[in-house]
FIKOLZA-1660 file (N, C-alpha, C; in steps of 0.1 Angstrom, whole numbers, plus 5000, padded with zeros to 4 digits):
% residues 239
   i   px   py   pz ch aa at
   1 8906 1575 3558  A  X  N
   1 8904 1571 3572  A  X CA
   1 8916 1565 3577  A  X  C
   2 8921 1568 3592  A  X  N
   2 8932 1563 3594  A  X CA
   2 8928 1547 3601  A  X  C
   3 8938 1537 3598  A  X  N
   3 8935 1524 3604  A  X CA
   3 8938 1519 3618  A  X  C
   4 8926 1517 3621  A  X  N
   4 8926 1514 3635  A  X CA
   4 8924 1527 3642  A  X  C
   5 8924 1538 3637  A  X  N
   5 8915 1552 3648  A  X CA
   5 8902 1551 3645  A  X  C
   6 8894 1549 3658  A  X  N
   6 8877 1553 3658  A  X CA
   6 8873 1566 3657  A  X  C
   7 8883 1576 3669  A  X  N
   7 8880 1585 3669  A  X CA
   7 8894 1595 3675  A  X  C
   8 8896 1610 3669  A  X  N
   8 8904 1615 3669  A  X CA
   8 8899 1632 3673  A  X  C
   9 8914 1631 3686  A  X  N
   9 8910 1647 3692  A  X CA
   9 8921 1659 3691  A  X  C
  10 8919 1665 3693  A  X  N
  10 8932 1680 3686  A  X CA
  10 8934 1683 3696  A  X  C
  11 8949 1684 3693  A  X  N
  11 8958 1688 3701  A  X CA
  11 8970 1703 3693  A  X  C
  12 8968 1711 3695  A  X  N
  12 8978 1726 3685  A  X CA
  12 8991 1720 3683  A  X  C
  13 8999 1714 3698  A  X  N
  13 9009 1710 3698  A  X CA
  13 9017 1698 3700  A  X  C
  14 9025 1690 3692  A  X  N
  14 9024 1675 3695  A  X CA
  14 9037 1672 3696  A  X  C
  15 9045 1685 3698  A  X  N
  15 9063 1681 3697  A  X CA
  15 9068 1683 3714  A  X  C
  16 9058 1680 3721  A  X  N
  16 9063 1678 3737  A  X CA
  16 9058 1665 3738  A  X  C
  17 9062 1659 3747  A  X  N
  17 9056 1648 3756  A  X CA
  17 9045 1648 3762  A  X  C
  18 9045 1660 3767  A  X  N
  18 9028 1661 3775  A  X CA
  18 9019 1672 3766  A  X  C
  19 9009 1669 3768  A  X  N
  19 9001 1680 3762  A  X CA
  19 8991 1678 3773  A  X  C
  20 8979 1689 3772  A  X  N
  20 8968 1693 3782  A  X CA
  20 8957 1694 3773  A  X  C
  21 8945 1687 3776  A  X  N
  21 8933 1692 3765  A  X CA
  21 8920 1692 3782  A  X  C
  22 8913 1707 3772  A  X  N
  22 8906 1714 3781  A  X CA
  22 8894 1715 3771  A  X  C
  23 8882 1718 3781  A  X  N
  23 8870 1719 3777  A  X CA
  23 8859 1707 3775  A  X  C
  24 8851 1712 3763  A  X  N
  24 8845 1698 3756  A  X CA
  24 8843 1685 3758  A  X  C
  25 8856 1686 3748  A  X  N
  25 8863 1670 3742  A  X CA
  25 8871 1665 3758  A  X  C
  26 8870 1673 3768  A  X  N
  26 8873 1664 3782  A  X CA
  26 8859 1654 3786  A  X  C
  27 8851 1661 3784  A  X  N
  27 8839 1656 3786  A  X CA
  27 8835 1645 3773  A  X  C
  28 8838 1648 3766  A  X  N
  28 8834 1637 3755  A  X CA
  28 8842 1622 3761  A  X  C
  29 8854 1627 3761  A  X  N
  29 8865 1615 3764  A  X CA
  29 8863 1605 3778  A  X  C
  30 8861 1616 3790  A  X  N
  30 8858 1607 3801  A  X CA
  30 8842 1598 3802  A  X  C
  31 8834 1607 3794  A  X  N
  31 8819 1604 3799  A  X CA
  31 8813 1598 3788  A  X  C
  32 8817 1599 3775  A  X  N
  32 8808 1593 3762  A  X CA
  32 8813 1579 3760  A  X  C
  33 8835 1586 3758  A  X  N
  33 8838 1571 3756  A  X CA
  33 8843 1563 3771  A  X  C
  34 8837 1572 3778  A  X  N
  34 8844 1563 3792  A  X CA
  34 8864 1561 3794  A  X  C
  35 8869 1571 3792  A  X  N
  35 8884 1569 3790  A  X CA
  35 8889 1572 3802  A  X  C
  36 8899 1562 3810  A  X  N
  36 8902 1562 3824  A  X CA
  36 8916 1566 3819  A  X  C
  37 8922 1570 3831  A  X  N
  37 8939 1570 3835  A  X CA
  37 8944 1561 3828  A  X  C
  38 8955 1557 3824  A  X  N
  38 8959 1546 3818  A  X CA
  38 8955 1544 3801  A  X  C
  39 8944 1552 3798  A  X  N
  39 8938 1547 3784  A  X CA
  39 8943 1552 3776  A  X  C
  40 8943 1550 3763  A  X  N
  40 8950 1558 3752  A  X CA
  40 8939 1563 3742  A  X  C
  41 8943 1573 3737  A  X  N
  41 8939 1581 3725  A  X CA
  41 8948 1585 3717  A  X  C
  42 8940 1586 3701  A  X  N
  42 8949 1596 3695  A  X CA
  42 8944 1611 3688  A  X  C
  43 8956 1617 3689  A  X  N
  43 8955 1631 3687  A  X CA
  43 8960 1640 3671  A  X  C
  44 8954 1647 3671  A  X  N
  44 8959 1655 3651  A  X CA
  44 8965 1668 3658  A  X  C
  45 8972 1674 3653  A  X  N
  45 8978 1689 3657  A  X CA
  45 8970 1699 3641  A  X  C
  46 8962 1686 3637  A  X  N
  46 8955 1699 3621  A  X CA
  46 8965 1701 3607  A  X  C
  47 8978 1697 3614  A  X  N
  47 8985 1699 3599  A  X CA
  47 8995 1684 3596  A  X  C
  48 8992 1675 3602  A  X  N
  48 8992 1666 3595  A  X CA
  48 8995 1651 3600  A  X  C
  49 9001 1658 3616  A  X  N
  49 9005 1646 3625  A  X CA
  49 8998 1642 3635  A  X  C
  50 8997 1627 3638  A  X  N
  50 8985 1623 3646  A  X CA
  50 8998 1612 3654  A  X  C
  51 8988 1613 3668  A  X  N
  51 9003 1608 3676  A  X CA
  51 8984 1599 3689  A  X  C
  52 8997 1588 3692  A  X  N
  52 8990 1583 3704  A  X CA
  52 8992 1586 3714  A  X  C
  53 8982 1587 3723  A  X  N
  53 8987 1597 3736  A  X CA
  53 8981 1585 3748  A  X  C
  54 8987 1584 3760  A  X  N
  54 8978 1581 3772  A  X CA
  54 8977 1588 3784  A  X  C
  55 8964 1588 3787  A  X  N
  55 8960 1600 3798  A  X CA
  55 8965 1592 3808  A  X  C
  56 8975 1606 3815  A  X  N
  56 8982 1604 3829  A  X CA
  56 8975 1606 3841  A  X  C
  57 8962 1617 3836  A  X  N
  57 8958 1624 3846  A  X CA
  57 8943 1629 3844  A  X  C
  58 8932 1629 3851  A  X  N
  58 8922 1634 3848  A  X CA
  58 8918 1644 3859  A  X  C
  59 8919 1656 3858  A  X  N
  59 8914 1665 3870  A  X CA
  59 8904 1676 3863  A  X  C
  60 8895 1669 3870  A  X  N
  60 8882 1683 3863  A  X CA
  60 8880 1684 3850  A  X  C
  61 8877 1696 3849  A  X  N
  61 8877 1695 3830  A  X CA
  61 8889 1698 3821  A  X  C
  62 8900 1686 3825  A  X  N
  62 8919 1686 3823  A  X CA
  62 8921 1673 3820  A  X  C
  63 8927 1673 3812  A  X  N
  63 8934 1659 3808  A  X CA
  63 8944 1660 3809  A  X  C
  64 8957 1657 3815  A  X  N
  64 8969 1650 3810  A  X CA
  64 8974 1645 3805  A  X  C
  65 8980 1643 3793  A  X  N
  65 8981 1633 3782  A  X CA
  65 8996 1632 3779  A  X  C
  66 9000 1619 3778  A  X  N
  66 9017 1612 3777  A  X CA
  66 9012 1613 3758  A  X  C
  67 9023 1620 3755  A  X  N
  67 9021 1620 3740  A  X CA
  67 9036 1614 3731  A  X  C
  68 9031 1598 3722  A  X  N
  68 9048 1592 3722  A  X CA
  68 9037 1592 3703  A  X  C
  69 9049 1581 3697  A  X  N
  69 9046 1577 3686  A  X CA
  69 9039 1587 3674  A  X  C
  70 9050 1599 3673  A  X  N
  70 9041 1609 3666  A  X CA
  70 9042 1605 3649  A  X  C
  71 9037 1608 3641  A  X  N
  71 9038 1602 3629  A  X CA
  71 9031 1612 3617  A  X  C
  72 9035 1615 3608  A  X  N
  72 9031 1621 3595  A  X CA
  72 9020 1615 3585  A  X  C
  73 9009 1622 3587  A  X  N
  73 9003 1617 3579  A  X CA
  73 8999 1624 3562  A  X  C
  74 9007 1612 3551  A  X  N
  74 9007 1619 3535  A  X CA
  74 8995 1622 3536  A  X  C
  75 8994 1639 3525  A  X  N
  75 8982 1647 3520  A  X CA
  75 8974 1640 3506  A  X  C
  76 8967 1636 3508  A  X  N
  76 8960 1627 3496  A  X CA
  76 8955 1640 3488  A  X  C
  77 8958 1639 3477  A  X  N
  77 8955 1648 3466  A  X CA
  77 8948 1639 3449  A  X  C
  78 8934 1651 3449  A  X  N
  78 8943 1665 3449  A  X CA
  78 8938 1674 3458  A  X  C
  79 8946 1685 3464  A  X  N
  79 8946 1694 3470  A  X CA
  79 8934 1701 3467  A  X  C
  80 8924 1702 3470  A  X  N
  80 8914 1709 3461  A  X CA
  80 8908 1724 3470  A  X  C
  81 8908 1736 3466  A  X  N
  81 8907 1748 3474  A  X CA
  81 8892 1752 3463  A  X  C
  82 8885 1757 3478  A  X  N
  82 8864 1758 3470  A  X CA
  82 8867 1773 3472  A  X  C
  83 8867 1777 3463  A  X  N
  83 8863 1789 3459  A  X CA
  83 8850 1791 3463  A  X  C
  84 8840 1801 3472  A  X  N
  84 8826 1799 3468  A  X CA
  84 8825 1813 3471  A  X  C
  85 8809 1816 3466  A  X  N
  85 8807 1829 3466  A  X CA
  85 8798 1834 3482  A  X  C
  86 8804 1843 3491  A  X  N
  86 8794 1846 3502  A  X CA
  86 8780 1843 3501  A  X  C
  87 8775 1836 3511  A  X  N
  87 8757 1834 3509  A  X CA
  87 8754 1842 3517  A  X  C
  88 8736 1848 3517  A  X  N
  88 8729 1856 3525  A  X CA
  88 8728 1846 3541  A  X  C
  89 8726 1836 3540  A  X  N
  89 8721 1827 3551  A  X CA
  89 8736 1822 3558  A  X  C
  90 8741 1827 3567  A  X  N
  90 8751 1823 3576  A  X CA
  90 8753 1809 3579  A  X  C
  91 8740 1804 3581  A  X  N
  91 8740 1785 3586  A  X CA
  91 8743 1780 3569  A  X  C
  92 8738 1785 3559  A  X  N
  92 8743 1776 3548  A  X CA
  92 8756 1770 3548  A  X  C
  93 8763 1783 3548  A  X  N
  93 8776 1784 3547  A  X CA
  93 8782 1781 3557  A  X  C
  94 8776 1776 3568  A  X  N
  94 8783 1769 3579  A  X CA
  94 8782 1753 3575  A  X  C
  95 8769 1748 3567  A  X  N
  95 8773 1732 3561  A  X CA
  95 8774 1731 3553  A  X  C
  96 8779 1740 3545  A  X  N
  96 8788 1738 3533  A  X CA
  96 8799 1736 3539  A  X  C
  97 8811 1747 3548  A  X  N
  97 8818 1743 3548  A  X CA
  97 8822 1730 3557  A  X  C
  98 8812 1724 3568  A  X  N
  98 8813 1711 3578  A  X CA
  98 8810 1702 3568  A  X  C
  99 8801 1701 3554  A  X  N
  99 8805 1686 3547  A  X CA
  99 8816 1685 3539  A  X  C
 100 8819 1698 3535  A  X  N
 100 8828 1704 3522  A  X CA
 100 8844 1693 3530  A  X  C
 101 8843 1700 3541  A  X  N
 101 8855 1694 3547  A  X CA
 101 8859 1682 3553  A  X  C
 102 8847 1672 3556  A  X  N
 102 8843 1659 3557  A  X CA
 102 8848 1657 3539  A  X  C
 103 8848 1657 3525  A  X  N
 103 8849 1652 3514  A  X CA
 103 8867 1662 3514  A  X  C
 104 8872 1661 3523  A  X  N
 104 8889 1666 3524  A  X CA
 104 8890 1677 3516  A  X  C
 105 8885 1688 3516  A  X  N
 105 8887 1700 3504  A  X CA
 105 8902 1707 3516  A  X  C
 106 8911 1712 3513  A  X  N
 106 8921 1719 3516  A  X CA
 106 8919 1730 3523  A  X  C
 107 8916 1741 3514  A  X  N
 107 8910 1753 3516  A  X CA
 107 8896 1759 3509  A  X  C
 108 8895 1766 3523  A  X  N
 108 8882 1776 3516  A  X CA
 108 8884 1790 3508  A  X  C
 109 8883 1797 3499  A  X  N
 109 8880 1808 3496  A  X CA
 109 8869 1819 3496  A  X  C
 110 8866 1823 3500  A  X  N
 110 8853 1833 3503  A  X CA
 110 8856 1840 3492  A  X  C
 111 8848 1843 3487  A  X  N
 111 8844 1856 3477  A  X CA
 111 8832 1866 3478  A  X  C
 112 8833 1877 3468  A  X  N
 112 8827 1884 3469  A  X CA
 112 8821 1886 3456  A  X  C
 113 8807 1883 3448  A  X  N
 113 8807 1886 3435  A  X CA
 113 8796 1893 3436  A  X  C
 114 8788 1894 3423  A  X  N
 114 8778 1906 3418  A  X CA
 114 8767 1900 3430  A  X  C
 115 8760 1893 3427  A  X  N
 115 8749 1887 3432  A  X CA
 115 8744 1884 3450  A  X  C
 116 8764 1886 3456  A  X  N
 116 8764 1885 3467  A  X CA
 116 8755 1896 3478  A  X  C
 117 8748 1893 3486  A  X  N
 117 8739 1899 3493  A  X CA
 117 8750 1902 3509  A  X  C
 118 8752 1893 3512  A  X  N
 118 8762 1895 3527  A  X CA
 118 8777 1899 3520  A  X  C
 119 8781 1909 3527  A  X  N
 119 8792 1908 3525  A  X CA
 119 8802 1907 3534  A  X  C
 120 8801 1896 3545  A  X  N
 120 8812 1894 3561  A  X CA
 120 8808 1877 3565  A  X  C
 121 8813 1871 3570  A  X  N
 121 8809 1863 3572  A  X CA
 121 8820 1860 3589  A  X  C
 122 8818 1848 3597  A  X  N
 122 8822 1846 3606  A  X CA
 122 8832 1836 3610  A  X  C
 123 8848 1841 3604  A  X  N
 123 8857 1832 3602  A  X CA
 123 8860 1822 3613  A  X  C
 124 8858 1827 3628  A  X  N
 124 8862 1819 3637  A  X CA
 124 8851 1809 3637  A  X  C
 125 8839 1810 3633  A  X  N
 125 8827 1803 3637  A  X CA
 125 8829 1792 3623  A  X  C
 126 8834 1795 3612  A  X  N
 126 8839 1785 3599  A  X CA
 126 8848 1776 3607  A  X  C
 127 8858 1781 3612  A  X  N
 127 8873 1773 3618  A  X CA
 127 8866 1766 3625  A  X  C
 128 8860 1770 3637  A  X  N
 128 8854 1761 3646  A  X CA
 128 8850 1751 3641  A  X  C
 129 8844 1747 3630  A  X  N
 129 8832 1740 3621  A  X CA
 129 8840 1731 3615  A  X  C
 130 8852 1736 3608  A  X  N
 130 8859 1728 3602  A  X CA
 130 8870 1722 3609  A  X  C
 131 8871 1724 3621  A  X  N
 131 8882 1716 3631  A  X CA
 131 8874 1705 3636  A  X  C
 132 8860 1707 3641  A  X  N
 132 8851 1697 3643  A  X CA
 132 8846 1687 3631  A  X  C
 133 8846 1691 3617  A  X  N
 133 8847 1680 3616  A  X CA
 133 8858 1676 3606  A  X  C
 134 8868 1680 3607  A  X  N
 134 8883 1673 3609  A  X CA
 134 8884 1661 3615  A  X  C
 135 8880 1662 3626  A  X  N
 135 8880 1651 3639  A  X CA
 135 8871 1638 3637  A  X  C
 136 8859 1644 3633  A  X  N
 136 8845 1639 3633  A  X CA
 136 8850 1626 3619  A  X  C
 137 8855 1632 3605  A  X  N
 137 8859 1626 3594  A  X CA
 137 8871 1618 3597  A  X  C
 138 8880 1618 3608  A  X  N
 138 8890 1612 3609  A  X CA
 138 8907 1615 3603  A  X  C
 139 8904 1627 3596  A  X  N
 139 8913 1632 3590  A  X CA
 139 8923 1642 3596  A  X  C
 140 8938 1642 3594  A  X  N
 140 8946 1651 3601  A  X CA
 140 8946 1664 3595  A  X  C
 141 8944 1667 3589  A  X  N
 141 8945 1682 3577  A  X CA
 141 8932 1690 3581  A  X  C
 142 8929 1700 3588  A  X  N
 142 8922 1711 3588  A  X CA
 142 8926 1718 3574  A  X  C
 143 8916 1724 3570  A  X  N
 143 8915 1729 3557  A  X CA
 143 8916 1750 3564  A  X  C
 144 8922 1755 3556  A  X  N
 144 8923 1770 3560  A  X CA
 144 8909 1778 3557  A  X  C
 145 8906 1789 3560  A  X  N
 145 8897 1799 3554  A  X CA
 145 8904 1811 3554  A  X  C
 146 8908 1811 3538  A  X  N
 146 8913 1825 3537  A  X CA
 146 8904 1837 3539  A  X  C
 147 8910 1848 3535  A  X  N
 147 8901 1863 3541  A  X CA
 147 8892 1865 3523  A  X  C
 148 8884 1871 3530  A  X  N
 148 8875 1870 3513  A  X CA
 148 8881 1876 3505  A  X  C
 149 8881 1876 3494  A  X  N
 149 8886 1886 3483  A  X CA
 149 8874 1887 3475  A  X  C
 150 8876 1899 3466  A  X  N
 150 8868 1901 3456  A  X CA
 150 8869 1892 3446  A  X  C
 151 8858 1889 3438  A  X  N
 151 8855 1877 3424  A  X CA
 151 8871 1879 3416  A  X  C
 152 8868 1892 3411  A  X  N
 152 8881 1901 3397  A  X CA
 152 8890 1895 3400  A  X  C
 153 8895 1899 3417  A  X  N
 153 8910 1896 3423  A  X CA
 153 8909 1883 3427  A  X  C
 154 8905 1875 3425  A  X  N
 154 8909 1862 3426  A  X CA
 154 8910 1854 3415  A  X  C
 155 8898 1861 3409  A  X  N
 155 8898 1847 3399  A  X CA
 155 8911 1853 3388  A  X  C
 156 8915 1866 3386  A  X  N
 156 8927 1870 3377  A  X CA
 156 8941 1866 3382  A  X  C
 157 8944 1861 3397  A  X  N
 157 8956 1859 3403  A  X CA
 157 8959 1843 3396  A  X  C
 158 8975 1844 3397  A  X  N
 158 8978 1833 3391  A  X CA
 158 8977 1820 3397  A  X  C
 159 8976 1811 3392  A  X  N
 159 8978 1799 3397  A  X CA
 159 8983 1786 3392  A  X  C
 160 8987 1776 3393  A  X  N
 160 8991 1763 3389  A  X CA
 160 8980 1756 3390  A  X  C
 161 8970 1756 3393  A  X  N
 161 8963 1744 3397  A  X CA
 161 8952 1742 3384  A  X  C
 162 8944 1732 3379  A  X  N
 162 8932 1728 3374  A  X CA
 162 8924 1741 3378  A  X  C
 163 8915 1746 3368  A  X  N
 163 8906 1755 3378  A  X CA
 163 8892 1753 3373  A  X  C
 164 8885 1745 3381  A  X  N
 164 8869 1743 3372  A  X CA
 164 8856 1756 3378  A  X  C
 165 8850 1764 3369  A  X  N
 165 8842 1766 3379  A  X CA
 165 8827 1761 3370  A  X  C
 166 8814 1760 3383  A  X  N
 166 8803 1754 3382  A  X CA
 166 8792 1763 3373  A  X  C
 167 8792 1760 3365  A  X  N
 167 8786 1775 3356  A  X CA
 167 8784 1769 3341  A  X  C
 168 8772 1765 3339  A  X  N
 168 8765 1760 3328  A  X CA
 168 8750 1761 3325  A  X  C
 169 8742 1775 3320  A  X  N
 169 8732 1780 3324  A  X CA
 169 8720 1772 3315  A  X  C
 170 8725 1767 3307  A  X  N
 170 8714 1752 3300  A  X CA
 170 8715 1738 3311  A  X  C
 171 8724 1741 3317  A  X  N
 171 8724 1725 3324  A  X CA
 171 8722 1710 3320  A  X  C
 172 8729 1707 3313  A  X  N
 172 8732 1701 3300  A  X CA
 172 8732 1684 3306  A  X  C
 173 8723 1677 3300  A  X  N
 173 8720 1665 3308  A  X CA
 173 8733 1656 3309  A  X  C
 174 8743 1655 3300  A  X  N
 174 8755 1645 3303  A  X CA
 174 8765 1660 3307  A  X  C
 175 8768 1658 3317  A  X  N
 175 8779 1668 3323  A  X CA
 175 8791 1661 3322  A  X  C
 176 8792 1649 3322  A  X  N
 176 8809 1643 3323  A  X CA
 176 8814 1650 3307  A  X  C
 177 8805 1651 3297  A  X  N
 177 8814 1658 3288  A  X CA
 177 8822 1670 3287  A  X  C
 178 8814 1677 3296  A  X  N
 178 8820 1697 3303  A  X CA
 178 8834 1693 3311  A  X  C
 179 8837 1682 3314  A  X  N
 179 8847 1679 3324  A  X CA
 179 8859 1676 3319  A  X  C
 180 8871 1684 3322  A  X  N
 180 8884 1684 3316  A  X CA
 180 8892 1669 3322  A  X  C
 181 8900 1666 3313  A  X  N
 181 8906 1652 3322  A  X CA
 181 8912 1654 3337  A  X  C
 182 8911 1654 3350  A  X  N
 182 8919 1657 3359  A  X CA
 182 8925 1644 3368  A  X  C
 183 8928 1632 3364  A  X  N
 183 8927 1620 3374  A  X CA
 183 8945 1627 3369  A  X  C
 184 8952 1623 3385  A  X  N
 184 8965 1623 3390  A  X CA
 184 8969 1637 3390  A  X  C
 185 8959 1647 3389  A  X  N
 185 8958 1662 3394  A  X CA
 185 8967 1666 3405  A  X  C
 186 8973 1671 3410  A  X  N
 186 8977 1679 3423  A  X CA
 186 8974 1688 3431  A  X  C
 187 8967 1701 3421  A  X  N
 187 8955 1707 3429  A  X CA
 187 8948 1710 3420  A  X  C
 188 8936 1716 3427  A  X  N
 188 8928 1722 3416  A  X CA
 188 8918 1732 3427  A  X  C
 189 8915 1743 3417  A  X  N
 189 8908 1749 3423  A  X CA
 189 8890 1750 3417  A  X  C
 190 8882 1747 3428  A  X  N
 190 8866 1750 3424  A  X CA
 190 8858 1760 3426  A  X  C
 191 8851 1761 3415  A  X  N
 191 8845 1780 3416  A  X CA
 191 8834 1775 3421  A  X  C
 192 8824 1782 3429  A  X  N
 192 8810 1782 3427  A  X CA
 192 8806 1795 3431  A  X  C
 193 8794 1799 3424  A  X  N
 193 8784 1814 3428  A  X CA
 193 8777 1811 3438  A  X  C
 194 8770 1827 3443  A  X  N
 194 8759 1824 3454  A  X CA
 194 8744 1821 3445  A  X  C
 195 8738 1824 3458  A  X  N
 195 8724 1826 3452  A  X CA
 195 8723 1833 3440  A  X  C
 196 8715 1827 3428  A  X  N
 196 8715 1836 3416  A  X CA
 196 8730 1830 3408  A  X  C
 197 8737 1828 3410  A  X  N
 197 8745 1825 3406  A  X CA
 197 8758 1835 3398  A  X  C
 198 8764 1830 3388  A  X  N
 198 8777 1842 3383  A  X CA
 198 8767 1847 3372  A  X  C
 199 8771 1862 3371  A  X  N
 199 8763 1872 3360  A  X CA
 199 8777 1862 3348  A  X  C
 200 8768 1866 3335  A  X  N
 200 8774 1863 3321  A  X CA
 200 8788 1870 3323  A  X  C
 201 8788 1881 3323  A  X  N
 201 8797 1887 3324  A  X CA
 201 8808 1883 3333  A  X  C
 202 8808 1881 3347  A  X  N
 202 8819 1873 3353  A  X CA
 202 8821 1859 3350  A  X  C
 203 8810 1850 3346  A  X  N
 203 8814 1837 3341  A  X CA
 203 8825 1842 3328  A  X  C
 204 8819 1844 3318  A  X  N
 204 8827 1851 3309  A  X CA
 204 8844 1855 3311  A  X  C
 205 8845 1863 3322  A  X  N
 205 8860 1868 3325  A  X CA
 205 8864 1855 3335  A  X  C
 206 8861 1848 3338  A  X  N
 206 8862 1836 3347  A  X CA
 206 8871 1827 3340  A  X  C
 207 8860 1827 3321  A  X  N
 207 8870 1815 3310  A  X CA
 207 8880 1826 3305  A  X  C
 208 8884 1834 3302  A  X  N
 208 8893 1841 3300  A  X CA
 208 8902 1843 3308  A  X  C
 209 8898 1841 3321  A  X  N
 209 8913 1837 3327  A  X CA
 209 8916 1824 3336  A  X  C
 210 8910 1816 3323  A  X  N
 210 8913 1802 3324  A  X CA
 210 8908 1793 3332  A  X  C
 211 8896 1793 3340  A  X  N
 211 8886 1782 3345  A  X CA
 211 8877 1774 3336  A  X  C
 212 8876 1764 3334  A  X  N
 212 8866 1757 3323  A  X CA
 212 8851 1755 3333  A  X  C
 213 8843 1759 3324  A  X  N
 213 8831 1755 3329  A  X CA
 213 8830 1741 3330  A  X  C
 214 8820 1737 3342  A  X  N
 214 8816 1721 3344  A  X CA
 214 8805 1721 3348  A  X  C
 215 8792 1713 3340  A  X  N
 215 8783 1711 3345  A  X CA
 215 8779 1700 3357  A  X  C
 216 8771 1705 3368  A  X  N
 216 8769 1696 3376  A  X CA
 216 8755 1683 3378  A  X  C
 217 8748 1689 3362  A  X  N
 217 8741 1676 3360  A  X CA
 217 8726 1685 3355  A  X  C
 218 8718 1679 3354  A  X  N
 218 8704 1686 3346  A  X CA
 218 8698 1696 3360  A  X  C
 219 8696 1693 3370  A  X  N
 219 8688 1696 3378  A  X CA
 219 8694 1711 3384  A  X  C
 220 8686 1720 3392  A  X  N
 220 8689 1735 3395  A  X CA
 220 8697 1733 3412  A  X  C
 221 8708 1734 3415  A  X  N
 221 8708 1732 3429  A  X CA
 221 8710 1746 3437  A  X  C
 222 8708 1741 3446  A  X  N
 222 8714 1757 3459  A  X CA
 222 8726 1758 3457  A  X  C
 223 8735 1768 3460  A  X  N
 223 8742 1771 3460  A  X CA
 223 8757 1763 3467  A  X  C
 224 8751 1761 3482  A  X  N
 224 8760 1750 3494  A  X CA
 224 8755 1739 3487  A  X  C
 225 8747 1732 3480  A  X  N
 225 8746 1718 3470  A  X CA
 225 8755 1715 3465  A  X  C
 226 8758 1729 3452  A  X  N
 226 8766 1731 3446  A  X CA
 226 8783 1726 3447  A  X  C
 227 8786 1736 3458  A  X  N
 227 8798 1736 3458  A  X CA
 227 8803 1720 3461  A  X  C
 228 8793 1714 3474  A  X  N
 228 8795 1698 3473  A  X CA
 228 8794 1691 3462  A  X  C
 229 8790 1693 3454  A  X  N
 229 8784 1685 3440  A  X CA
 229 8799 1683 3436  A  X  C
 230 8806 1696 3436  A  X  N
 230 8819 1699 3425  A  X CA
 230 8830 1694 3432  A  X  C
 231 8828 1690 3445  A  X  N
 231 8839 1688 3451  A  X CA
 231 8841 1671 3455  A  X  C
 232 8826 1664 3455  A  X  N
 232 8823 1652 3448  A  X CA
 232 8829 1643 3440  A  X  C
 233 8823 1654 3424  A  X  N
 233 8823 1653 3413  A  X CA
 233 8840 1653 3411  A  X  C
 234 8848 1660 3418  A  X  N
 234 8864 1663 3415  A  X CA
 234 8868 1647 3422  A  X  C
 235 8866 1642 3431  A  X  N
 235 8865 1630 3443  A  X CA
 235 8865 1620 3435  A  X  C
 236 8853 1618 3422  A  X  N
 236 8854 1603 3415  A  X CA
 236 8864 1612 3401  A  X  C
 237 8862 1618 3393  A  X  N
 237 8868 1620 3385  A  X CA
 237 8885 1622 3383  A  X  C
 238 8890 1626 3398  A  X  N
 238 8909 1625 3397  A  X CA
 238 8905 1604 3401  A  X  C
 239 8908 1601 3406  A  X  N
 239 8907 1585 3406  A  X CA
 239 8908 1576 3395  A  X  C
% end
C-alpha cells in the first residue's frame, strides 16, 4: 500500500505535465470524492510510476490535470506469474483474475489443458478487471495477460523462476511439507488446472519438467479458489 494514497487513478501517460482523464473515474472523482479545481490526486501509468497531479480544469466528463512529482515505485517480489487452466464459466475467471491481482500476482497465463471445456476467453474484458483493481488495491503494477498457450508448450518452455504447480490428488492434511523453500524468491511461477483438474499424465510431464507439486490443504477447492490459495500460500511462505 502506498503511504498516504487513499485512492489511485490511471493515467497511460505520465511523462507530460498535463494529462486528460475521460470517462468514469471523472465521475468518480468530482461526484463520489467531491474533487474541485485546485485539488490533488494521484495517478499510476500501470508500470510502476505514480505521480501527484492537480486538477486545472473540470469540463464535462474531462479532467485537466497538472501532473509534477513523478516517482518510481520498487516491484515487491516475488514476481509471481499464475499459470491457470481456461475455465467453462467466464465470470469465474473474471474473479480469479480481480482478487488474484489485488494479492500482486504479475502476470497471468492462460492455458489450455486436457480437461479444458472453453477454449477463448475475453482478454480485453481480463485487462479491464485487472486495471480496476490495480487502482482499487492501491498498487502501481498492472499485471499482463499473456495470449493462451497450450499446457505441453508452456509448461516445457524454459524458465528461471521457482515453478510450483497445485496438484496433490490425496490432499494431504499438512501441506507446508509439499512446499519447497521459497522465502527471498524472485519469481516464481504457479500452475493451477481447470475444473477436473490436471490428468496424471500432464501432472506427471509437469514434474519432469521441473514444477514440484504443492498441496493446498485437505479440503477439495474450485478451481478460481485454487489459484488464490497458491498465490496466498506463495504470499506467507517467500516472507
Amino acid at each position: 500500500m502506498l503511504e498516504g494514497v487513499n485512492a489511485l487513478f490511471y493515467a497511460s501517460d505520465l511523462s507530460s505535465n498535463e494529462c486528460i482523464i475521460k470517462g468514469q473515474e471523472v465521475r468518480h472523482i468530482t461526484k463520489v470524492l467531491r474533487k474541485q479545481e485546485g485539488d490533488k490526486i494521484y495517478l499510476t501509468d500501470g508500470k510502476g510510476s505514480i505521480a501527484q497531479a492537480t486538477i486545472r480544469q473540470v469540463v464535462k466528463q474531462q479532467l485537466v490535470l497538472e501532473t509534477k512529482e513523478v516517482t518510481k515505485v520498487p516491484r515487491l517480489e516475488p514476481k509471481v506469474t499464475l499459470a491457470f487452466s481456461v475455465l467453462k464459466q467466464a465470470s469465474r475467471m473474471e474473479w480469479m483474475v480481480e482478487k488474484a491481482t489485488e494479492f500482486g500476482v504479475r502476470a497471468f497465463q492462460p492455458l489450455l489443458s486436457a480437461h479444458c471445456i472453453r477454449s477463448s476467453l475475453n482478454v480485453k474484458r481480463l485487462e479491464s478487471l485487472a486495471l480496476s483493481a490495480m487502482k482499487q488495491s492501491l498498487q502501481c503494477y498492472c499485471p499482463e495477460i499473456y495470449p493462451i498457450q497450450l499446457f505441453e508448450s508452456f509448461v516445457k518452455s524454459d524458465s528461471d523462476s521457482i515453478r510450483l504447480m497445485a496438484y496433490t490428488p490425496e490432499r494431504k492434511k499438512s501441506f507446508q511439507n509439499t512446499w519447497p523453500a521459497i522465502s527471498n524468491t524472485k519469481e516464481i511461477t504457479a500452475l493451477v488446472g481447470p475444473e477436473g483438474g490436471f490428468t496424471r499424465e500432464e501432472a506427471n510431464f509437469a514434474s519432469d519438467c521441473g514444477f514440484t507439486r504443492v498441496s493446498l490443504g485437505p479440503n477439495r477447492l474450485r478451481a478460481e479458489s485454487a489459484s488464490l490459495a497458491i498465490v496466498q500460500q506463495i504470499n506467507v511462505f517467500s516472507k
